[in-house]
KEKOL-882528 format. One record per residue (C-alpha): residue in three letters; y, x, z. Coordinates in Angstrom, 3 decimals. Layout:
PT ALA Y X Z
...
END
This chain:
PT UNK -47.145 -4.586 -35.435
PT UNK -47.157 -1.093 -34.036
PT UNK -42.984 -1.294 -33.398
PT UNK -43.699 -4.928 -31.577
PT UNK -46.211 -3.044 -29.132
PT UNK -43.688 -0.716 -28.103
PT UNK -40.792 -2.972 -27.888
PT UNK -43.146 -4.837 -25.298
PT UNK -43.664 -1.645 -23.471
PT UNK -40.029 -0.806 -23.169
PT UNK -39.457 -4.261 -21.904
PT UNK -42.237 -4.115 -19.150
PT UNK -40.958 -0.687 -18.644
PT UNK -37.614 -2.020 -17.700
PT UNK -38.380 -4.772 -16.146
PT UNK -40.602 -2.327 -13.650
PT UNK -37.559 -0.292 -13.023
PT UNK -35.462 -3.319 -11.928
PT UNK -37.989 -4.450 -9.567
PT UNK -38.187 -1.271 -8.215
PT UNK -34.359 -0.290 -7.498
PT UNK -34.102 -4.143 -6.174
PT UNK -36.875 -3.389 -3.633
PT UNK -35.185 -0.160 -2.929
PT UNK -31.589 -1.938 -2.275
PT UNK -33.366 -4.530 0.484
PT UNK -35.279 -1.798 2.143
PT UNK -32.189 -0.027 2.725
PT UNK -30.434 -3.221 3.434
PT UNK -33.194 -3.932 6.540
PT UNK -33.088 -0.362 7.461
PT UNK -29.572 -0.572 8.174
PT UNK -29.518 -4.020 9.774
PT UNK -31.648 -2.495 12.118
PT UNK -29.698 0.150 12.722
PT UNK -27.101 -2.564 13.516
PT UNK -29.087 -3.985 16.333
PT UNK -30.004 -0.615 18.129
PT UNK -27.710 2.151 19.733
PT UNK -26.581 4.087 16.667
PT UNK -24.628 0.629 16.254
PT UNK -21.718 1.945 18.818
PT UNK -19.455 5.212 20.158
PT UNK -20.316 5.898 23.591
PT UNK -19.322 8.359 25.978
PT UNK -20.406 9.358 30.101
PT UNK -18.996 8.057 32.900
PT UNK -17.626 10.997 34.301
PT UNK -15.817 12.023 37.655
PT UNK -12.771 14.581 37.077
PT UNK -8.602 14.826 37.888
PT UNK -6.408 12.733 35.920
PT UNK -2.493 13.761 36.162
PT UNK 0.454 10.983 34.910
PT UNK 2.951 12.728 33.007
PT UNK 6.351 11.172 31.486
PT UNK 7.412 13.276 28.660
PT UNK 10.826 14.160 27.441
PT UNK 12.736 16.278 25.396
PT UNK 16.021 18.019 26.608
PT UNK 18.208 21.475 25.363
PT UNK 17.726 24.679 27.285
PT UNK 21.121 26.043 28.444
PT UNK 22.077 29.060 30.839
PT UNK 22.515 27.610 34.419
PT UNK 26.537 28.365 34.809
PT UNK 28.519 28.790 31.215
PT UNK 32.023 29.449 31.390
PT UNK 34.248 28.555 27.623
PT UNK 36.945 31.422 27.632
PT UNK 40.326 30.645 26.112
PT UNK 43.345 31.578 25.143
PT UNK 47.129 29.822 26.543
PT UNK 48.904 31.277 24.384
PT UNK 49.424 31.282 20.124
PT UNK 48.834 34.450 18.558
PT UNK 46.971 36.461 16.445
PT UNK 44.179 38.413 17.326
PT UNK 45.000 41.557 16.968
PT UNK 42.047 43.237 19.243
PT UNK 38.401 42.101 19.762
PT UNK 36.362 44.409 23.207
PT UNK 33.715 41.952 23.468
PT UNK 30.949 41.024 20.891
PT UNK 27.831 38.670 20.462
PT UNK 25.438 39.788 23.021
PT UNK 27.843 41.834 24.749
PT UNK 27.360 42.511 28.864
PT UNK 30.825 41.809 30.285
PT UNK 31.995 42.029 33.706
PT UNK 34.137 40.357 35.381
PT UNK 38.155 41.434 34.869
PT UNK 37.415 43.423 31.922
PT UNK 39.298 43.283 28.848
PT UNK 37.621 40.807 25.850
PT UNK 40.274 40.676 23.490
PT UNK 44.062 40.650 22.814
PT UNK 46.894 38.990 20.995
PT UNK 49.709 40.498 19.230
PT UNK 52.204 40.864 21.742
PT UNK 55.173 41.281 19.312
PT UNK 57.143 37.771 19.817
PT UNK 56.056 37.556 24.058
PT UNK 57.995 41.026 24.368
PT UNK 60.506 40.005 22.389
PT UNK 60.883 36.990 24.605
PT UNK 60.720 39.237 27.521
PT UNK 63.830 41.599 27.035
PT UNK 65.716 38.333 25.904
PT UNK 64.929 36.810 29.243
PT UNK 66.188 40.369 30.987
PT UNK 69.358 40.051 29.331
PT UNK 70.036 36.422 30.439
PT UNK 69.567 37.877 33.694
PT UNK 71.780 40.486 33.755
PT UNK 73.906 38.435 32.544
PT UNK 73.702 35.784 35.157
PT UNK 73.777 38.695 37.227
PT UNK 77.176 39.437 36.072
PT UNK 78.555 35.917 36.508
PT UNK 77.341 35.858 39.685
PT UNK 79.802 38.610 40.884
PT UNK 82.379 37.657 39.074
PT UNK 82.450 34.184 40.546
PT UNK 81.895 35.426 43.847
PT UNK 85.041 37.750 43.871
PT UNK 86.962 34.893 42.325
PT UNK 85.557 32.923 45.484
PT UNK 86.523 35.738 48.207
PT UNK 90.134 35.794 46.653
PT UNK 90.962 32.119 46.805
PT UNK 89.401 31.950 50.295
PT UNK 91.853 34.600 51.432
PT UNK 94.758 32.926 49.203
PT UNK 93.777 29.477 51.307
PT UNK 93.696 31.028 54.605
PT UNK 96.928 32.121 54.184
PT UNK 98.262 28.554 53.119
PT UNK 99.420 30.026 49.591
PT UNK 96.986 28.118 47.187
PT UNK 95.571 23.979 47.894
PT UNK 91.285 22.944 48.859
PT UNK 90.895 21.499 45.571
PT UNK 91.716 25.431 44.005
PT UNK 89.079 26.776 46.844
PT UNK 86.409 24.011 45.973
PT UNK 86.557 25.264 42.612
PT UNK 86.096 28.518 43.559
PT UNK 83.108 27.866 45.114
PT UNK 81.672 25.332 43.015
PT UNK 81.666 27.780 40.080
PT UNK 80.540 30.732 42.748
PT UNK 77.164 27.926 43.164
PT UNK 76.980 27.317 39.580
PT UNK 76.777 31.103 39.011
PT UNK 73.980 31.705 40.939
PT UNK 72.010 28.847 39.784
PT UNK 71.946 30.457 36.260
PT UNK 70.626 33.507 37.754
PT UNK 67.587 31.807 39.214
PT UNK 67.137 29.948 36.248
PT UNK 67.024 32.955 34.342
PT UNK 65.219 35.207 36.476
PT UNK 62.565 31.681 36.081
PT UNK 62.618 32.397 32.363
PT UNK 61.790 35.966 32.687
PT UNK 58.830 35.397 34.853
PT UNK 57.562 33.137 32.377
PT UNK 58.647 35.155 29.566
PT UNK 56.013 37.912 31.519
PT UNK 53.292 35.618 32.392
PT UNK 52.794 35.017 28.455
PT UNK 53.171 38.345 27.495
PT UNK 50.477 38.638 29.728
PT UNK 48.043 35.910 28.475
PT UNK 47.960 37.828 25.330
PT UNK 44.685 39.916 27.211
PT UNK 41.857 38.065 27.692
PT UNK 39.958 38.637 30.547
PT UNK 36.336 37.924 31.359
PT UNK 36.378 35.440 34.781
PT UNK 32.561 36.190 35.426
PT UNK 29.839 38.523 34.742
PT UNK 27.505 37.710 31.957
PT UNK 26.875 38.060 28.405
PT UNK 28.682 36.668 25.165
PT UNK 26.551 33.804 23.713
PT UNK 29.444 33.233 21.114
PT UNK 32.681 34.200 19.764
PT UNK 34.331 31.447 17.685
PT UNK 37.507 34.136 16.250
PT UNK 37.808 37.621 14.247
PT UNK 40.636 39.808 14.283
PT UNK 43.631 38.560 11.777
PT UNK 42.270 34.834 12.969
PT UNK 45.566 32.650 14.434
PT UNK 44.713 31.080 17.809
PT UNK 47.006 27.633 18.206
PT UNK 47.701 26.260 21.473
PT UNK 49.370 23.900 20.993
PT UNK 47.130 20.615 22.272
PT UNK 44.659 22.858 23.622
PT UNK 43.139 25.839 25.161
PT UNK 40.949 26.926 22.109
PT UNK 37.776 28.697 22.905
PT UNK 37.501 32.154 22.087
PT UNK 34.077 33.037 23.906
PT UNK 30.586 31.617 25.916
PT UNK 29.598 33.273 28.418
PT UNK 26.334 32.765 30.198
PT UNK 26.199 33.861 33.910
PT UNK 22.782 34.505 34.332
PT UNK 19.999 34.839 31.402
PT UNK 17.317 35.318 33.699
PT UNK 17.929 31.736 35.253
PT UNK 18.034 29.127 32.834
PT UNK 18.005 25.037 33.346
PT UNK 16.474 22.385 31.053
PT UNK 18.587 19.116 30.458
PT UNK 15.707 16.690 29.925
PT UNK 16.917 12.923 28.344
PT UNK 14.768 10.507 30.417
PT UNK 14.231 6.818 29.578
PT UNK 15.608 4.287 32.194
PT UNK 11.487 3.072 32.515
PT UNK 10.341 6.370 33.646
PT UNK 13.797 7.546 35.823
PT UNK 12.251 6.091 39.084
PT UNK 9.482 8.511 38.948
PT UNK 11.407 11.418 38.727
PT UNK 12.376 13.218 42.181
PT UNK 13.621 16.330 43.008
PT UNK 10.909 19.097 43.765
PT UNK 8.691 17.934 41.125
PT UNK 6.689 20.191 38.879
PT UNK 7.423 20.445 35.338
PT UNK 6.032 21.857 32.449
PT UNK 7.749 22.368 28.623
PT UNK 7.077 24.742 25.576
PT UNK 9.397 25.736 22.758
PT UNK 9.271 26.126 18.876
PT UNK 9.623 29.952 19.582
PT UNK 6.683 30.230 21.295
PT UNK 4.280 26.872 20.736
PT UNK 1.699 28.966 22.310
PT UNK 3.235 29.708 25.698
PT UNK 3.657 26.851 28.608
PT UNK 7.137 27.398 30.838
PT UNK 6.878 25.834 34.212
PT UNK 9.618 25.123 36.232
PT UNK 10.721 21.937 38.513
PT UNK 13.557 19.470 38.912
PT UNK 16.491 20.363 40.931
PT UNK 18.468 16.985 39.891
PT UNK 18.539 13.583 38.909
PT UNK 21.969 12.819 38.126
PT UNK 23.454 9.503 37.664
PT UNK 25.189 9.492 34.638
PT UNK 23.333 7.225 31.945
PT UNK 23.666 7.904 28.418
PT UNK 23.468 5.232 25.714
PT UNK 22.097 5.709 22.420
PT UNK 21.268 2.494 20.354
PT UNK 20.643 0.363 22.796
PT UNK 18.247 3.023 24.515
PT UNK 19.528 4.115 28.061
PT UNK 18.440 7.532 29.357
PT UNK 19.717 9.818 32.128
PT UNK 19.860 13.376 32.933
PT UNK 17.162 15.478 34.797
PT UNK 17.832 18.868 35.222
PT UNK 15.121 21.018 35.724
PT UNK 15.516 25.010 36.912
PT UNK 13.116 27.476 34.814
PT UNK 12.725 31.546 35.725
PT UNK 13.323 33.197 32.483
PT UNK 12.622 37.380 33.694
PT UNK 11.956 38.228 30.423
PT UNK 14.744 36.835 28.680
PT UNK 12.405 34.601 25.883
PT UNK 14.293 31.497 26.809
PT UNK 17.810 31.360 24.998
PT UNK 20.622 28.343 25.452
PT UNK 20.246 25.533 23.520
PT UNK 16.577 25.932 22.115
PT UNK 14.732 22.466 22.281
PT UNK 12.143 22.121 24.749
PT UNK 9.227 19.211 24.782
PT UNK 9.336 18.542 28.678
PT UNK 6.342 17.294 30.503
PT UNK 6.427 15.643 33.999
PT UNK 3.731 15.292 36.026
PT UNK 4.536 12.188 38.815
PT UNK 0.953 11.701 40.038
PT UNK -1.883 13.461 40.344
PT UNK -5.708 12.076 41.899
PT UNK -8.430 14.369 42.151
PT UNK -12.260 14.095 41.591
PT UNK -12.153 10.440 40.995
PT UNK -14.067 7.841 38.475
PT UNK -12.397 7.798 34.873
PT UNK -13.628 6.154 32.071
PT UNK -11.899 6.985 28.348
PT UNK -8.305 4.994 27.235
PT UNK -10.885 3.606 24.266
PT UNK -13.297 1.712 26.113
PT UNK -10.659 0.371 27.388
PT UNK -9.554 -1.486 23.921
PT UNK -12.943 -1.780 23.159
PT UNK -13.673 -5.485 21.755
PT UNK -17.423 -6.573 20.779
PT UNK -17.732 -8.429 17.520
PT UNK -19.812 -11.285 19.056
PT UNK -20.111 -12.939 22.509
PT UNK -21.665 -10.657 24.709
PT UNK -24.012 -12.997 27.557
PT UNK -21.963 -12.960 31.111
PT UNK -18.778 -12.124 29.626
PT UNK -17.913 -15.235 27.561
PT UNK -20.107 -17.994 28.523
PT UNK -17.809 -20.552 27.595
PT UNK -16.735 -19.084 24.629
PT UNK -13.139 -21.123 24.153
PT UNK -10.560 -19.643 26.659
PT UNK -10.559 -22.608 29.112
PT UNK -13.907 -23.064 30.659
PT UNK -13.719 -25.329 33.654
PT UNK -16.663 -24.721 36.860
PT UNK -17.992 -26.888 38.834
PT UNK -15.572 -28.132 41.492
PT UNK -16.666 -27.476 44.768
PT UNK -16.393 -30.221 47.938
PT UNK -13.774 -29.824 50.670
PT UNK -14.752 -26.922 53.037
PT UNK -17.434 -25.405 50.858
PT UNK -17.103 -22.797 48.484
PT UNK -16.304 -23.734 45.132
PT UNK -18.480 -22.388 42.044
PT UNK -17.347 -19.876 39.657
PT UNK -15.309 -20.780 36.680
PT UNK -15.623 -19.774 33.320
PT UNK -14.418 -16.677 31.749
PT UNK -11.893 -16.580 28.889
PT UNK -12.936 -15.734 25.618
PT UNK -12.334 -12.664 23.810
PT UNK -8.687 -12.590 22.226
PT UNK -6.680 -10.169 20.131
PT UNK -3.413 -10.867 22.564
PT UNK -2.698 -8.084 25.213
PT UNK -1.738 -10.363 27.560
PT UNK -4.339 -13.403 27.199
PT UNK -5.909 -14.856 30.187
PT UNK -8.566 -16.831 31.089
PT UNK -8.627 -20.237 33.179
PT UNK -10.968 -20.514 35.915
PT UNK -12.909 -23.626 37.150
PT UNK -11.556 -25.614 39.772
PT UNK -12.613 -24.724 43.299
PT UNK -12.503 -26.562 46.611
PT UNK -9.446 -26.943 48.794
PT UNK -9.836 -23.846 49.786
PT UNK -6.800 -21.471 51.676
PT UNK -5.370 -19.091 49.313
PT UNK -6.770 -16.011 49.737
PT UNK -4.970 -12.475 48.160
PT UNK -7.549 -10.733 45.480
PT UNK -10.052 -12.556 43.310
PT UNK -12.397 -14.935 45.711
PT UNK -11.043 -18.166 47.140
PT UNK -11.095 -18.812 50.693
PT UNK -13.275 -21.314 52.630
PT UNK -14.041 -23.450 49.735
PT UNK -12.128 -22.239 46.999
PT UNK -13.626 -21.313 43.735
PT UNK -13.726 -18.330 42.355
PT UNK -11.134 -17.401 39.072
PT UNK -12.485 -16.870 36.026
PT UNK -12.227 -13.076 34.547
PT UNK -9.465 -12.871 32.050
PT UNK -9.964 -12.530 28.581
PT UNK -10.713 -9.242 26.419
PT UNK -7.912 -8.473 24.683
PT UNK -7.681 -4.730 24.474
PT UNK -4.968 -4.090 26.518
PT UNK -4.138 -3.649 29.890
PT UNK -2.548 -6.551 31.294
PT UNK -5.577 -9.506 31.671
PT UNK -5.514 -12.209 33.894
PT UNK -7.459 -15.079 34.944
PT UNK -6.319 -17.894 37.019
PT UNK -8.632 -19.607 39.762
PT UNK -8.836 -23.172 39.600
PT UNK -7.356 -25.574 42.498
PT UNK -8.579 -24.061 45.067
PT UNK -6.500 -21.113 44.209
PT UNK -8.939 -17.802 44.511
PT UNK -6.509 -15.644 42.526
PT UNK -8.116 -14.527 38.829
PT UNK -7.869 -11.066 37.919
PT UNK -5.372 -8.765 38.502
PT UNK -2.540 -7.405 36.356
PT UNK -4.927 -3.654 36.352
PT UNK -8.375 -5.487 36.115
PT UNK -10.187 -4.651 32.742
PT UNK -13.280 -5.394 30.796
PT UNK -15.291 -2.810 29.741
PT UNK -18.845 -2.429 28.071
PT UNK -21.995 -0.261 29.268
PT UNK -24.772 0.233 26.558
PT UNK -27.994 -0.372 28.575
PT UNK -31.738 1.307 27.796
PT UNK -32.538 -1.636 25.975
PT UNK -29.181 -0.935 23.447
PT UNK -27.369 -4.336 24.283
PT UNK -23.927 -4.660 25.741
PT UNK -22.928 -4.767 29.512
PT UNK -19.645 -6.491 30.367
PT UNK -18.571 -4.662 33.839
PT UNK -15.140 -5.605 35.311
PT UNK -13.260 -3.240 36.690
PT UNK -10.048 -2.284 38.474
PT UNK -7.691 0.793 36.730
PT UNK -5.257 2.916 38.161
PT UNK -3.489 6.077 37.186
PT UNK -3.623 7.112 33.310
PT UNK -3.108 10.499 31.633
PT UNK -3.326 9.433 28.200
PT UNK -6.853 9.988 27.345
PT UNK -8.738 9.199 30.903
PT UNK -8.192 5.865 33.179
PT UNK -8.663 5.843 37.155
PT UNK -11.891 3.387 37.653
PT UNK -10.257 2.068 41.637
PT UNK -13.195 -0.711 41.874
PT UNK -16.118 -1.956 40.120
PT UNK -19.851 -1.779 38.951
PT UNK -19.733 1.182 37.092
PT UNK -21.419 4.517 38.079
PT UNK -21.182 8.135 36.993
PT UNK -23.779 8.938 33.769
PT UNK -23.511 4.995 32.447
PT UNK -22.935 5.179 29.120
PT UNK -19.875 3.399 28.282
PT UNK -18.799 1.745 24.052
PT UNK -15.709 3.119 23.048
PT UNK -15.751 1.856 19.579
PT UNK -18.162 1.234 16.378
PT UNK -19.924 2.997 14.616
PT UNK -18.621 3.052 11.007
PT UNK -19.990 4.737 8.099
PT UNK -17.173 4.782 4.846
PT UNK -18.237 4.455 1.743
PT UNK -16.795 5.815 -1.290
PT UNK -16.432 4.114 -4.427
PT UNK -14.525 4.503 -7.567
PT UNK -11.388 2.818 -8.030
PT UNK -11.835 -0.593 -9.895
PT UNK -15.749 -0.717 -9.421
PT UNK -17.601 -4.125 -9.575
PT UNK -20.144 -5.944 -8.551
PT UNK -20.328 -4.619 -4.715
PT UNK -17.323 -7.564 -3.647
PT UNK -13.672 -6.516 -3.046
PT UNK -14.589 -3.389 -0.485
PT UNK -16.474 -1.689 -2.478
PT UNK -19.694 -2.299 -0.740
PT UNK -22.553 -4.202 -0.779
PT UNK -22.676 -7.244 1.663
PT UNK -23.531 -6.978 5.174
PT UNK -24.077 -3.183 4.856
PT UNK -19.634 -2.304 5.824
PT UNK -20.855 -1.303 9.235
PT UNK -23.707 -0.080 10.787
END
């Protein structure tokens, strides 16, 4: 009897505690759905006033402005090295040499060929002066004297040639030194000493020399979309891996015209001149290039994410007729048409709204009809930038490609729609050009969302993890 008593205990006792933890789960539940309907419910920043700058970024190979390739004209092997990696050269001093073995060889060959031609020469030209006199006396024929003189010509021709030879014999004998043809320092040296230089196809390079290290340019690969906003004069701004830390600044001294293809992707070439007085730039370091192409100042910006801001449910005045294609009243010849619907809310970037039809109005530029034309509708929400809505037949023009949607949270925490007109972008803030919107409103730029963690594999809370209705609040 005694263990039935306190079997019925444990069972009211249990029975207690489920009532209790279920009346505990709804009371949260309510808390949070009124959460939902109050402010806590969204993101929200000020309205602000402030500078907005439009870059276009790149990324482009830091070189020394004038790099000269030194070479050799000659095969050889190196047989001398003057010049190093680093090394401050001037211009005409000696870098390197070749052995210069087989070019003097070649060079007293060449001086014997000319004294011998040398010696041919007179020979031929006393055999010439003999049969002249022989001929003017009438003891020998012409055809004796034409010989004479043809091989006298012939004579002399192999001395030029060879005296030809011997100059060239010298000049490669003399490319064996390498000279420096500028003043600068040795970026690289591509041979050692022992190391054969052939050239044969080619002029092989046996230093880089940079001019100037103290001057230094920035090759910046710009895309084809962004080229028409790059002009000469224009401030530019880049860091490097060396120093993440440290901003360069320098500007653009050309826009050249020679387009580079890579995948299908078409940039060109912006060069951009950077002072470099303490020598931390060095050729071809990577540098992150930032142009700025526009700049307002001390103007209305609202943030990029109210921008793509999207309420879950129709908000009152900014989808009334809730399907996309809401048609207005039509208005009578010669009086202003009403205005037409606005598009519903759509995930598309570029979805637009239809207006209603207006009067046979005049077509006027902007978004009101003319004398009797209706109005366009606003173009549907759709998170990105290029809405439009089109005005019915009386042709008042919808919104424009820059005219936007966004939402103010009023004092009573319920959603504003205010249409606006953008302009310049940095990224982060939008130019407000036009609209109802004033500095301090506060402005949704998202939900807000609470996570909730749960163990892999749980049950019984549905297939997030979470209880019903309570995913966002």
């Amino acid at each position: 009897m005694e263990e039935l008593e306190n079997n019925h205990k444990g069972r009211k006792l249990l029975v207690i505690a489920l009532v209790v933890a279920a009346a505990v789960l709804v009371a949260v539940f309510m808390m949070q759905r009124g959460k939902g309907n109050g402010g806590d419910k969204y993101r929200t920043e000020l309205v602000d006033r402030g500078n907005i700058t439009m870059t276009v970024n790149a990324t482009g190979a830091v070189s020394a402005v004038k790099t000269v390739q030194v070479g050799s004209q000659v095969s050889g092997i190196i047989s001398k090295l003057y010049a190093d990696f680093n090394s401050f050269v001037k211009k005409g001093q000696l870098l390197a040499e070749l052995d210069p073995t087989p070019f003097q060889q070649a060079v007293e060959q060449r001086n014997a060929d000319v004294v011998k031609s040398q010696v041919e020469v007179a020979n031929a030209q006393i055999t010439y002066s003999r049969q002249k006199r022989l001929f003017d006396s009438g003891l020998i024929a012409r055809a004796e004297l034409d010989g004479a003189k043809a091989a006298y010509d012939s004579a002399r021709a192999s001395l030029d040639l060879s005296r030809a030879s011997l100059r060239q014999a010298q000049t490669s004998l003399g490319y064996t030194k390498i000279f420096s043809p500028i003043d600068g320092v040795v970026v690289a040296r591509q041979y050692d000493i022992g190391q054969t230089v052939a050239a044969s196809f080619q002029a092989p390079t046996l230093f880089t020399i940079a001019q100037d290290l103290t001057k230094m340019q920035v090759q910046a690969d710009v895309d084809q979309s962004d080229i028409g906003r790059m002009k000469v004069g224009e401030p530019v701004h880049f860091t490097v891996d060396a120093y993440p830390d440290q901003e360069f600044r320098g500007q653009i001294s050309q826009v050249r015209l020679n387009a580079t293809v890579t995948q299908n992707v078409i940039t060109y070439p912006v060069i951009v001149e950077v002072p470099n007085p303490d020598g931390k730039l060095r050729p071809s370091m990577t540098a992150n290039v930032v142009v700025e192409v526009a700049t307002v100042r001390d103007v209305l910006r609202v943030p990029n994410a109210a921008l793509r801001f999207k309420p879950d449910v129709p908000v009152a005045g900014a989808a009334a007729a809730g399907q996309g294609r809401a048609a207005g009243p039509t208005g009578s010849a010669g009086a202003p048409g009403a205005a037409g619907g606005a598009g519903a809310p759509a995930a598309d970037q570029n979805a637009s709204g239809t207006g209603g039809t207006g009067g046979g109005g005049r077509r006027r530029r902007g978004g009101d009809a003319a004398a009797g034309g209706g109005t366009g509708g606003a173009g549907a929400n759709g998170g990105g930038r290029n809405w439009s809505g089109q005005g019915g037949s009386g042709r008042g023009g919808g919104g424009r490609r820059n005219s936007q949607t966004v939402y103010v949270l009023t004092d009573t925490n319920t959603l504003k729609p205010v249409s606006i007109r953008t302009g310049l972008s940095d990224g982060r803030y939008t130019q407000v050009v036009s609209g109802d919107l004033q500095p301090g409103a506060k402005i949704v730029t998202g939900l807000a969302t609470v996570k909730v963690q749960t163990p892999a594999g749980s049950t019984g809370l549905g297939g997030s993890g979470r209880p019903p209705g309570m995913g966002r609040f």
